[in-house]
PDB file of N, CA, C and O in Angstrom:
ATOM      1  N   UNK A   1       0.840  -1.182   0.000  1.00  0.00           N
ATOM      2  CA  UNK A   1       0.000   0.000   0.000  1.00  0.00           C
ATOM      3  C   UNK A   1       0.888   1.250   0.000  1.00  0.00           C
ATOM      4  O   UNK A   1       1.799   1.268   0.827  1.00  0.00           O
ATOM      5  N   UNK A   2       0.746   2.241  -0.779  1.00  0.00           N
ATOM      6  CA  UNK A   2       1.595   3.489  -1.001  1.00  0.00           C
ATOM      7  C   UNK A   2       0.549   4.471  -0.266  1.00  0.00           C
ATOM      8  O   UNK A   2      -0.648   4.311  -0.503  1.00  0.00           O
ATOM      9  N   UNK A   3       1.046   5.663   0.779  1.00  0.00           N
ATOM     10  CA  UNK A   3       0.630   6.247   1.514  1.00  0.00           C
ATOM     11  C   UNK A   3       1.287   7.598   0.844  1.00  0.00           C
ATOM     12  O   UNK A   3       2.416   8.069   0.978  1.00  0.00           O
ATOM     13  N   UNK A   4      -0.314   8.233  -0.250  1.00  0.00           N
ATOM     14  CA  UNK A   4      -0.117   9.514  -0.528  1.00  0.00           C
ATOM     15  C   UNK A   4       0.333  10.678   0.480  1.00  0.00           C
ATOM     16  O   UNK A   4      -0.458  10.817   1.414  1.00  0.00           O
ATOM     17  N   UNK A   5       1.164  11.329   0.487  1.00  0.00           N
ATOM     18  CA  UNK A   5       0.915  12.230   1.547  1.00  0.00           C
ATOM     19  C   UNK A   5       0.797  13.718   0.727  1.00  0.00           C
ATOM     20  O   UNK A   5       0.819  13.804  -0.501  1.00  0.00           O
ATOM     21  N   UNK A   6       0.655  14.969   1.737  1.00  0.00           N
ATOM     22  CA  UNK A   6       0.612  16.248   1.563  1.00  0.00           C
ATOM     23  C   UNK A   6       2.313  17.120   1.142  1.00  0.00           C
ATOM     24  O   UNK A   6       3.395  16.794   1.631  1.00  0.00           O
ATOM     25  N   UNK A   7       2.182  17.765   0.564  1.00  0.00           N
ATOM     26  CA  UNK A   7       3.542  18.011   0.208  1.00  0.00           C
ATOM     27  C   UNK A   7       3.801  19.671   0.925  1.00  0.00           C
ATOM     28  O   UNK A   7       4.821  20.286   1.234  1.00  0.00           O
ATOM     29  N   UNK A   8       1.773  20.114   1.017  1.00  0.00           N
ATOM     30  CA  UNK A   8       2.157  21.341   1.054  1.00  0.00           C
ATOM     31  C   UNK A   8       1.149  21.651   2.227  1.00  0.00           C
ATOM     32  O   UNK A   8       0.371  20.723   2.445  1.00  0.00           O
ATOM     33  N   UNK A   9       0.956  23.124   3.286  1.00  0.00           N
ATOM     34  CA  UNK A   9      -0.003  23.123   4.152  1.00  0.00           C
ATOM     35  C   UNK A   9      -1.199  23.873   3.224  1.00  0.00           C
ATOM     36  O   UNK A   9      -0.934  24.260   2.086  1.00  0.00           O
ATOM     37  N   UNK A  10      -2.003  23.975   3.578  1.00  0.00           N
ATOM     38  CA  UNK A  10      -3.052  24.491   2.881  1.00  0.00           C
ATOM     39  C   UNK A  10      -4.550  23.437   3.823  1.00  0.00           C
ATOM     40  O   UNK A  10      -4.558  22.658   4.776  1.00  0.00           O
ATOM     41  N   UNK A  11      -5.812  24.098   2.716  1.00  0.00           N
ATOM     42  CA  UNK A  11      -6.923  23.517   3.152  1.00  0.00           C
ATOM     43  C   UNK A  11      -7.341  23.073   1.488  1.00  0.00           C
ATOM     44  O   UNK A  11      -7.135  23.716   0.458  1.00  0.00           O
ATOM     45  N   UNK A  12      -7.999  21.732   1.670  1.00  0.00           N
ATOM     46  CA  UNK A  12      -8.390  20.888   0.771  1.00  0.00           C
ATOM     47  C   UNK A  12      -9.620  21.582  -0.222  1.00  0.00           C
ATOM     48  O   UNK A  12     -10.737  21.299   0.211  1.00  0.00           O
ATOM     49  N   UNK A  13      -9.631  22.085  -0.956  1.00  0.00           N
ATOM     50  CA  UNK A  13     -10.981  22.537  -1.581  1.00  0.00           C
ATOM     51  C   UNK A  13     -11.471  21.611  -2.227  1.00  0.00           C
ATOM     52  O   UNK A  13     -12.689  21.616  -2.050  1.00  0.00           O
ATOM     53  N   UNK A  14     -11.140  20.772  -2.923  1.00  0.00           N
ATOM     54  CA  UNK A  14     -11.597  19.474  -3.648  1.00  0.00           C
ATOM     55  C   UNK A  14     -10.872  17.788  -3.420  1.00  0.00           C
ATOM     56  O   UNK A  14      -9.678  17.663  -3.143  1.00  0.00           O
ATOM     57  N   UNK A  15     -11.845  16.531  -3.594  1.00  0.00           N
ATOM     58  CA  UNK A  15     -11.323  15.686  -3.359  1.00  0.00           C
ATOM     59  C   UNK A  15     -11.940  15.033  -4.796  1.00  0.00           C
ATOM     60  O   UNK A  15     -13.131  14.846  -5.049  1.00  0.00           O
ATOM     61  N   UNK A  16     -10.615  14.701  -5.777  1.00  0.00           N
ATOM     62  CA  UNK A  16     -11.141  14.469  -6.980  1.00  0.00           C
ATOM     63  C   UNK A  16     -11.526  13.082  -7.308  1.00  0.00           C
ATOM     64  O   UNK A  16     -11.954  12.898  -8.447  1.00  0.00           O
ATOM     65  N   UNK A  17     -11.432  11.868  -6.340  1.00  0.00           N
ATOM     66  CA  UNK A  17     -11.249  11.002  -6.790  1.00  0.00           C
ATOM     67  C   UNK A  17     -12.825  10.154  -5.722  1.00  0.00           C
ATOM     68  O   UNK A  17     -13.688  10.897  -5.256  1.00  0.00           O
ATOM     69  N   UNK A  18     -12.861   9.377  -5.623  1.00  0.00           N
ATOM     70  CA  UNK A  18     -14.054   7.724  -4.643  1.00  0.00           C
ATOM     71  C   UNK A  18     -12.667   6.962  -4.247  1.00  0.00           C
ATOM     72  O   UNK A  18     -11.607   7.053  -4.868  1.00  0.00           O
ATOM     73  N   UNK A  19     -12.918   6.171  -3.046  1.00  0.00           N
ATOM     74  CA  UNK A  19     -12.854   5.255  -2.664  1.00  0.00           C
ATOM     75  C   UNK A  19     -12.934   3.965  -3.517  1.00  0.00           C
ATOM     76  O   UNK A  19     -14.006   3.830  -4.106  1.00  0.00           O
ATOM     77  N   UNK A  20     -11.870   2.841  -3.729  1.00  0.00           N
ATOM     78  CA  UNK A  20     -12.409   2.198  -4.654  1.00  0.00           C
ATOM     79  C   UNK A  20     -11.914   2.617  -6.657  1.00  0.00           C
ATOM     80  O   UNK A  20     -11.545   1.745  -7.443  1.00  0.00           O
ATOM     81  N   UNK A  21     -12.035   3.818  -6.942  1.00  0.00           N
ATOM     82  CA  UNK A  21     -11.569   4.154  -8.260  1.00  0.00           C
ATOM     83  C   UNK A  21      -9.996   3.658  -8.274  1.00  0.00           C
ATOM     84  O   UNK A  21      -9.185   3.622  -7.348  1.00  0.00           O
ATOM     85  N   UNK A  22      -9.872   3.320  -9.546  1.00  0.00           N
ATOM     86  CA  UNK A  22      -8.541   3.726 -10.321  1.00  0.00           C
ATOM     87  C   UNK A  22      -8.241   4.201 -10.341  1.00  0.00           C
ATOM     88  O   UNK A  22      -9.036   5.137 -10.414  1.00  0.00           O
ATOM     89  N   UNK A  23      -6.967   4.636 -10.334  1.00  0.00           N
ATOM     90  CA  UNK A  23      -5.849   6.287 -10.707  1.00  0.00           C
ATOM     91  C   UNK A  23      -4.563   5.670 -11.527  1.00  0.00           C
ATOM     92  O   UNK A  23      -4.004   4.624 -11.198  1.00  0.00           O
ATOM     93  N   UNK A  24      -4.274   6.297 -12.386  1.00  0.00           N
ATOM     94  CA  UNK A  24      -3.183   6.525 -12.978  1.00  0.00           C
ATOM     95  C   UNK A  24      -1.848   7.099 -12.391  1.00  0.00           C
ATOM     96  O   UNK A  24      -1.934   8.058 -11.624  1.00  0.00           O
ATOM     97  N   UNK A  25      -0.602   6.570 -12.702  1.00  0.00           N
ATOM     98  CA  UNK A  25       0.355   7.506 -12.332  1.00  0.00           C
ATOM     99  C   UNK A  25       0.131   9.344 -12.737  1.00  0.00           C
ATOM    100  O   UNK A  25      -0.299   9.707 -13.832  1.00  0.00           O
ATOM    101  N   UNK A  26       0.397  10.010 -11.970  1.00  0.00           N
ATOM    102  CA  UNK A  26       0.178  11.815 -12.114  1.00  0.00           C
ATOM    103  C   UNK A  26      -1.138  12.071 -12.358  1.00  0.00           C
ATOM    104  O   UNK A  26      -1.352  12.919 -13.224  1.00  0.00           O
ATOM    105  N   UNK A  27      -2.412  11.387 -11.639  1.00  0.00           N
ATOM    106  CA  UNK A  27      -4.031  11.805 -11.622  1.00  0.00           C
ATOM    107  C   UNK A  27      -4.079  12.633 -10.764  1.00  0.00           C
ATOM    108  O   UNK A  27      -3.783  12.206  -9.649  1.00  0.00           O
ATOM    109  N   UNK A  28      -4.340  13.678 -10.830  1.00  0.00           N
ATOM    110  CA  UNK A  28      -4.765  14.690  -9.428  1.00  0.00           C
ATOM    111  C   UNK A  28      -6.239  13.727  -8.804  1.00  0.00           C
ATOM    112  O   UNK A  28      -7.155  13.102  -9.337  1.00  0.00           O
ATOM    113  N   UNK A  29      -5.726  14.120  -7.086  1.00  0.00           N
ATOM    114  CA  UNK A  29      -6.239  13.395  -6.321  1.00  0.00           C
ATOM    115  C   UNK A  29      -6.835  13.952  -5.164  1.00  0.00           C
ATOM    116  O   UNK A  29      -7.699  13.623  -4.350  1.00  0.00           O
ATOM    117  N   UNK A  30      -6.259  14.680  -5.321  1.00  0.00           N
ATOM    118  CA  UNK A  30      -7.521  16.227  -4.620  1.00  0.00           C
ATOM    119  C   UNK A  30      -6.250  18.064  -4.823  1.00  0.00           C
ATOM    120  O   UNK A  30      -5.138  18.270  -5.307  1.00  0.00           O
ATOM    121  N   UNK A  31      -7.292  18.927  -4.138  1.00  0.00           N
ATOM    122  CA  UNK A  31      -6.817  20.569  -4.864  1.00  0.00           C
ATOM    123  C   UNK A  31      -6.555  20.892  -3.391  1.00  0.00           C
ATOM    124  O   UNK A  31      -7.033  20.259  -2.449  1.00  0.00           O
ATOM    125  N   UNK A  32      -5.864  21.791  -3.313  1.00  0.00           N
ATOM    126  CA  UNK A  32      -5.414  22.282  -1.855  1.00  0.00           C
ATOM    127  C   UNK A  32      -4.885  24.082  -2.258  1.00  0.00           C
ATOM    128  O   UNK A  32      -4.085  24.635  -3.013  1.00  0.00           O
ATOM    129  N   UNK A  33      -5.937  24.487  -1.185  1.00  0.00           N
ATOM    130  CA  UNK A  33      -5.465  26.267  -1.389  1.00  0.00           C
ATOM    131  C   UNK A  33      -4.729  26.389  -0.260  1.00  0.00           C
ATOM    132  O   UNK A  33      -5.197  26.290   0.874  1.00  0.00           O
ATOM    133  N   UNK A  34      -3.333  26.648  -0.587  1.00  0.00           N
ATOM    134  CA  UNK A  34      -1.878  27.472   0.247  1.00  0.00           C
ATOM    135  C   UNK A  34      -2.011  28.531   0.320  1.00  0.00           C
ATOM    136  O   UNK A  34      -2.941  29.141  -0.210  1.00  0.00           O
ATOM    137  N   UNK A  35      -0.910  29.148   1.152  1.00  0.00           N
ATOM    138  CA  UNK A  35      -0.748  30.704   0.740  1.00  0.00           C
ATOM    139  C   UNK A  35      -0.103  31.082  -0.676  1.00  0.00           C
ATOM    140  O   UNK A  35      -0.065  32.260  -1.033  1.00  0.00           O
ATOM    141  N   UNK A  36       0.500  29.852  -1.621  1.00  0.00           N
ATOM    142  CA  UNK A  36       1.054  30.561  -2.370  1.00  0.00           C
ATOM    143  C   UNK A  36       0.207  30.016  -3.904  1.00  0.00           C
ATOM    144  O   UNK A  36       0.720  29.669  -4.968  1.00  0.00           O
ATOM    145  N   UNK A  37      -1.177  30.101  -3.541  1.00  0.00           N
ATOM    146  CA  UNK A  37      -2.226  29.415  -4.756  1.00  0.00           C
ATOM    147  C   UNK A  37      -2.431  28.104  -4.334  1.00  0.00           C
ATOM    148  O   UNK A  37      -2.047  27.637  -3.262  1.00  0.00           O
ATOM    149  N   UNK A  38      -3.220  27.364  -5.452  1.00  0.00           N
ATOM    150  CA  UNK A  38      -4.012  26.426  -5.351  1.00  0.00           C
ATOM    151  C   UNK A  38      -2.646  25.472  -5.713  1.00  0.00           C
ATOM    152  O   UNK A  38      -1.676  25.860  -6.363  1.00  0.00           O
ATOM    153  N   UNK A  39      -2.826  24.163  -5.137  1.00  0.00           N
ATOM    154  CA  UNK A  39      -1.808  23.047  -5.785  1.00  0.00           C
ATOM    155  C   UNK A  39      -2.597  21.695  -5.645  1.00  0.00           C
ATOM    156  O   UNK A  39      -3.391  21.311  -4.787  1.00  0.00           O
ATOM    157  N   UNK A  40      -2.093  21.092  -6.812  1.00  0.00           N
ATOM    158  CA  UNK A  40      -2.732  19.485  -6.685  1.00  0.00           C
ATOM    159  C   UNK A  40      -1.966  18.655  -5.877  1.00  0.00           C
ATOM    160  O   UNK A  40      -0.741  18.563  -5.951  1.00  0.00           O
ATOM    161  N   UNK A  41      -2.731  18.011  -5.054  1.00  0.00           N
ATOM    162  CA  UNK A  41      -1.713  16.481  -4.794  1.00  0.00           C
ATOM    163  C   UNK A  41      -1.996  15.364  -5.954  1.00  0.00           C
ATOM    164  O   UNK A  41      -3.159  15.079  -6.240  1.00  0.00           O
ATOM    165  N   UNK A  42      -1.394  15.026  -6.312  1.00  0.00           N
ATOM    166  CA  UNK A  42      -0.710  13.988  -7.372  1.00  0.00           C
ATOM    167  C   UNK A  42      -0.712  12.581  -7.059  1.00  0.00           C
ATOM    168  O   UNK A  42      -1.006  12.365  -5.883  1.00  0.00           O
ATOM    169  N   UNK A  43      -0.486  11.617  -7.715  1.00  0.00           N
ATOM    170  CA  UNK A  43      -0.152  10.153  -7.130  1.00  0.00           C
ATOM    171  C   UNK A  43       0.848   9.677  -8.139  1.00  0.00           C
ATOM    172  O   UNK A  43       0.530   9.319  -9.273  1.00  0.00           O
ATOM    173  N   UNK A  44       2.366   9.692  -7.559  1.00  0.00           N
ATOM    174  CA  UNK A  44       3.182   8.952  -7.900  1.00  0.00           C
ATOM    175  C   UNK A  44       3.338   7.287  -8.278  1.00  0.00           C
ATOM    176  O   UNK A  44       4.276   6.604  -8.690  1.00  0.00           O
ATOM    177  N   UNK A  45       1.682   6.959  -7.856  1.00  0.00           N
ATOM    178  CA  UNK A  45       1.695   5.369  -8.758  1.00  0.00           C
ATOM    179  C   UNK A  45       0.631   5.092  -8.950  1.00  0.00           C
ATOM    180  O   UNK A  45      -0.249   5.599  -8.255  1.00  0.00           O
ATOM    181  N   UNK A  46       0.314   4.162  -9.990  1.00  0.00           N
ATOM    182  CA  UNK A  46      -1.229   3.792 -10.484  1.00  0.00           C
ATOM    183  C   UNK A  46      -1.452   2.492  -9.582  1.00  0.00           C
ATOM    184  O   UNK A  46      -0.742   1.692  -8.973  1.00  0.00           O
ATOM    185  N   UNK A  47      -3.187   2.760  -9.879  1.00  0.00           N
ATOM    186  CA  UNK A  47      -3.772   1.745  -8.693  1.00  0.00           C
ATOM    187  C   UNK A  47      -4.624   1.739  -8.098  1.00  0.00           C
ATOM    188  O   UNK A  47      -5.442   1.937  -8.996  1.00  0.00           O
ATOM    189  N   UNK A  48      -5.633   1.616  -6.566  1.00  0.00           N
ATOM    190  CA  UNK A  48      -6.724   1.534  -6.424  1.00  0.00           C
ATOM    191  C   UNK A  48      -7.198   2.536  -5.246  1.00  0.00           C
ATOM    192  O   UNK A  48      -7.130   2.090  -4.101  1.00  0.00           O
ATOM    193  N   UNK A  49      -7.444   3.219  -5.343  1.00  0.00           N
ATOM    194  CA  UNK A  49      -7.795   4.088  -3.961  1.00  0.00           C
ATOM    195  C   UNK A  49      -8.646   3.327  -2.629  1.00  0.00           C
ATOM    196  O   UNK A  49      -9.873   3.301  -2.537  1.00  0.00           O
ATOM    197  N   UNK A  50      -7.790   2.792  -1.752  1.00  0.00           N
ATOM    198  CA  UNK A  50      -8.331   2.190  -0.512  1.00  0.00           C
ATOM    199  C   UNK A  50      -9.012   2.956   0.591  1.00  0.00           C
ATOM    200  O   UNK A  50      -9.861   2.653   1.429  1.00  0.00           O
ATOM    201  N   UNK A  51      -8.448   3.884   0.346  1.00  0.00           N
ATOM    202  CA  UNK A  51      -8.690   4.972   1.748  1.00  0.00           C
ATOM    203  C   UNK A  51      -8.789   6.418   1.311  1.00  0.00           C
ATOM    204  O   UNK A  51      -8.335   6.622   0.186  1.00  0.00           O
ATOM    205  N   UNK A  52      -9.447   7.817   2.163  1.00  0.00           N
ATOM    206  CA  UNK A  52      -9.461   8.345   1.431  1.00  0.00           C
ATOM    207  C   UNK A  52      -9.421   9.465   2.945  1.00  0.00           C
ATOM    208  O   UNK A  52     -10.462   9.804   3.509  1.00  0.00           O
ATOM    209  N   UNK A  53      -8.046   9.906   3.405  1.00  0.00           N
ATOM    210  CA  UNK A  53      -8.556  10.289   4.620  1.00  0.00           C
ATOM    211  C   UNK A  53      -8.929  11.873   4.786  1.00  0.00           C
ATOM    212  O   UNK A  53      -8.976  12.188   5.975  1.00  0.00           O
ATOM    213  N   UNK A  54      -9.171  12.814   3.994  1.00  0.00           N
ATOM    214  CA  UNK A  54      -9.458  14.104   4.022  1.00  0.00           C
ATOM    215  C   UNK A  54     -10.490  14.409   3.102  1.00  0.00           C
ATOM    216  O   UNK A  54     -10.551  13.565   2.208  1.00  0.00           O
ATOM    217  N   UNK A  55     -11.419  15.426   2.998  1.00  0.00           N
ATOM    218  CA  UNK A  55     -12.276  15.998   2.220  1.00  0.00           C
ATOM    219  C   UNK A  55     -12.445  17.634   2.598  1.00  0.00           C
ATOM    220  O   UNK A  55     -11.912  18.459   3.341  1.00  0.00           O
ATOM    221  N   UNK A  56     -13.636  17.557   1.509  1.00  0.00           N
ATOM    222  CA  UNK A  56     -13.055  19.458   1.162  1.00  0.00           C
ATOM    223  C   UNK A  56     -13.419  20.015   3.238  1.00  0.00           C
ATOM    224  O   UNK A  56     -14.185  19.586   4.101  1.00  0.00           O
ATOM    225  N   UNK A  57     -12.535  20.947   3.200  1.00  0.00           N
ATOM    226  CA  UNK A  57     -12.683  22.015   4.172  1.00  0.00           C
ATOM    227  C   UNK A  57     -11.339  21.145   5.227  1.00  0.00           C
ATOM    228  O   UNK A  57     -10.975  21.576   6.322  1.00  0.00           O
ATOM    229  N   UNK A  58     -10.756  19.808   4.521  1.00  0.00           N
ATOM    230  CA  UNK A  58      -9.671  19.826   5.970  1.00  0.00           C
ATOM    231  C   UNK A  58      -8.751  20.580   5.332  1.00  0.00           C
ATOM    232  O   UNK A  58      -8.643  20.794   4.125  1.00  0.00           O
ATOM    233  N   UNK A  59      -7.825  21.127   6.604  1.00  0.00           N
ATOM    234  CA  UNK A  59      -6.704  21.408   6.655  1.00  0.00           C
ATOM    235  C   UNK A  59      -5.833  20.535   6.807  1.00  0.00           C
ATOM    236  O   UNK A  59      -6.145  19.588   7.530  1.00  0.00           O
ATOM    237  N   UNK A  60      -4.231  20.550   6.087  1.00  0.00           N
ATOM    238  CA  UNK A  60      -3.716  19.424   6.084  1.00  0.00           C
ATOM    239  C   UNK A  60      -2.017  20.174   6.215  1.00  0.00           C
ATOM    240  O   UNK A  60      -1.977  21.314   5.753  1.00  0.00           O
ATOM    241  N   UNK A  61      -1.001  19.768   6.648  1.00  0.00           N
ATOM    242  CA  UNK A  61       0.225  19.857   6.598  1.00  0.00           C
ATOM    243  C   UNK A  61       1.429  19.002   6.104  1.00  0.00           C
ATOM    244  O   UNK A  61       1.617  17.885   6.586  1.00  0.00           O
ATOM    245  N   UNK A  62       1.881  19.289   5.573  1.00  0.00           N
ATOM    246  CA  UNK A  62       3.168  18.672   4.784  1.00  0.00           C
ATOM    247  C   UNK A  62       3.742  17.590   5.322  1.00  0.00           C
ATOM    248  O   UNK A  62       4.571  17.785   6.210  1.00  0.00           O
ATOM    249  N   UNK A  63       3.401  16.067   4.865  1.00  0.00           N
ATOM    250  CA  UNK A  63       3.230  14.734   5.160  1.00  0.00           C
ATOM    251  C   UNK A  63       2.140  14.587   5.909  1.00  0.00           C
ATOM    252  O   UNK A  63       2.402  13.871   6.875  1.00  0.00           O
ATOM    253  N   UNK A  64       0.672  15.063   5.889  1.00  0.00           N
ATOM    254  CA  UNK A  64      -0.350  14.797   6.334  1.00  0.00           C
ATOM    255  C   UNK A  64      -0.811  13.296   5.134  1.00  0.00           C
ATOM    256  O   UNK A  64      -0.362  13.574   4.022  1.00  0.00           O
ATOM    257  N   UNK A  65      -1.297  12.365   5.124  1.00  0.00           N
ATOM    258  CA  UNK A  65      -1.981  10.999   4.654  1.00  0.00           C
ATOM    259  C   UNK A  65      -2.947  11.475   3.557  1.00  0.00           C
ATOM    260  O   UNK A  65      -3.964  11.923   4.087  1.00  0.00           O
ATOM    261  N   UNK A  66      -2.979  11.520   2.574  1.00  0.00           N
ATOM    262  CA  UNK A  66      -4.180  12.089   1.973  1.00  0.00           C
ATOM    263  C   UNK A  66      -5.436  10.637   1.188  1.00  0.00           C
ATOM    264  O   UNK A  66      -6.590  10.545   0.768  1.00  0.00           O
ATOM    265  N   UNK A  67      -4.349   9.872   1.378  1.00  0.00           N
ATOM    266  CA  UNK A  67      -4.986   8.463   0.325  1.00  0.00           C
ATOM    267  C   UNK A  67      -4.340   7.380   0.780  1.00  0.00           C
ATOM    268  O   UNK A  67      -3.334   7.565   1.464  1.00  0.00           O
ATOM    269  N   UNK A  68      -4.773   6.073   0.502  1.00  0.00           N
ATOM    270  CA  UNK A  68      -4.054   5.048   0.655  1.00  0.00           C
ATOM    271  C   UNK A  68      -3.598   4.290  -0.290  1.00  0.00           C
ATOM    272  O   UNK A  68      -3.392   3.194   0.232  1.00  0.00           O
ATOM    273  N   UNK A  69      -3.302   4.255  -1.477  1.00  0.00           N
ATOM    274  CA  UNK A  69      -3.327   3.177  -2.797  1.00  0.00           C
ATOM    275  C   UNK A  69      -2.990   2.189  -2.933  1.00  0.00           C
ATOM    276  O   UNK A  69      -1.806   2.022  -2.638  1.00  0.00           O
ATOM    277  N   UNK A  70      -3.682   1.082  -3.384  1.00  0.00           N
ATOM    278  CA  UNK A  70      -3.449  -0.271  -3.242  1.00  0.00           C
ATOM    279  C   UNK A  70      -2.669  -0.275  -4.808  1.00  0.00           C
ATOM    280  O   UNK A  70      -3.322  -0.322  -5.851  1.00  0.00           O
ATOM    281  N   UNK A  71      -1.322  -0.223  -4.770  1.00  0.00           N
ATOM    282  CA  UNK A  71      -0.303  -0.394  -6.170  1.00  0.00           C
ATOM    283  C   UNK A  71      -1.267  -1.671  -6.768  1.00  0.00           C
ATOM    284  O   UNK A  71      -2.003  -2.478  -6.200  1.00  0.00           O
ATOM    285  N   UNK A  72      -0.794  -1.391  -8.599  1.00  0.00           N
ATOM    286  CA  UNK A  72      -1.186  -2.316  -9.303  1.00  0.00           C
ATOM    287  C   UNK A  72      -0.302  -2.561 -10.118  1.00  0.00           C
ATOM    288  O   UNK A  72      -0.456  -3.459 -10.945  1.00  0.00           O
TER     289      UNK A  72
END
């Protein structure tokens, strides 16, 4: 299991993906507003979304968990 994390602090405005979906390597996987603009978190590997631990309005900090992916 690969454990997306947060790269940046900010609050989550969107969570783009279900529980359960597919993702591709580089699918945005949810949107996060910083102080320095909006940034995507990303997923460095394709595969199955197990977990899904934030939605819009959390706040999150740099290595906060954002997903769980079951590699494929």
């Amino acid at each position: 299991m690969y454990e997306l994390r947060s790269s940046s602090e900010g609050t989550v405005v969107r969570v783009d993906v279900d529980e359960g979906q597919m993702v591709a390597e580089d699918d945005e996987i949810a949107l996060l507003d910083t102080e320095n603009g909006r940034v995507a978190v990303v997923t460095d590997v394709p595969g199955v979304v197990r977990e899904l631990y934030v939605e819009a309005g959390y706040t999150v900090t740099p290595g906060t968990v954002v997903a769980l992916i079951d590699e494929s």
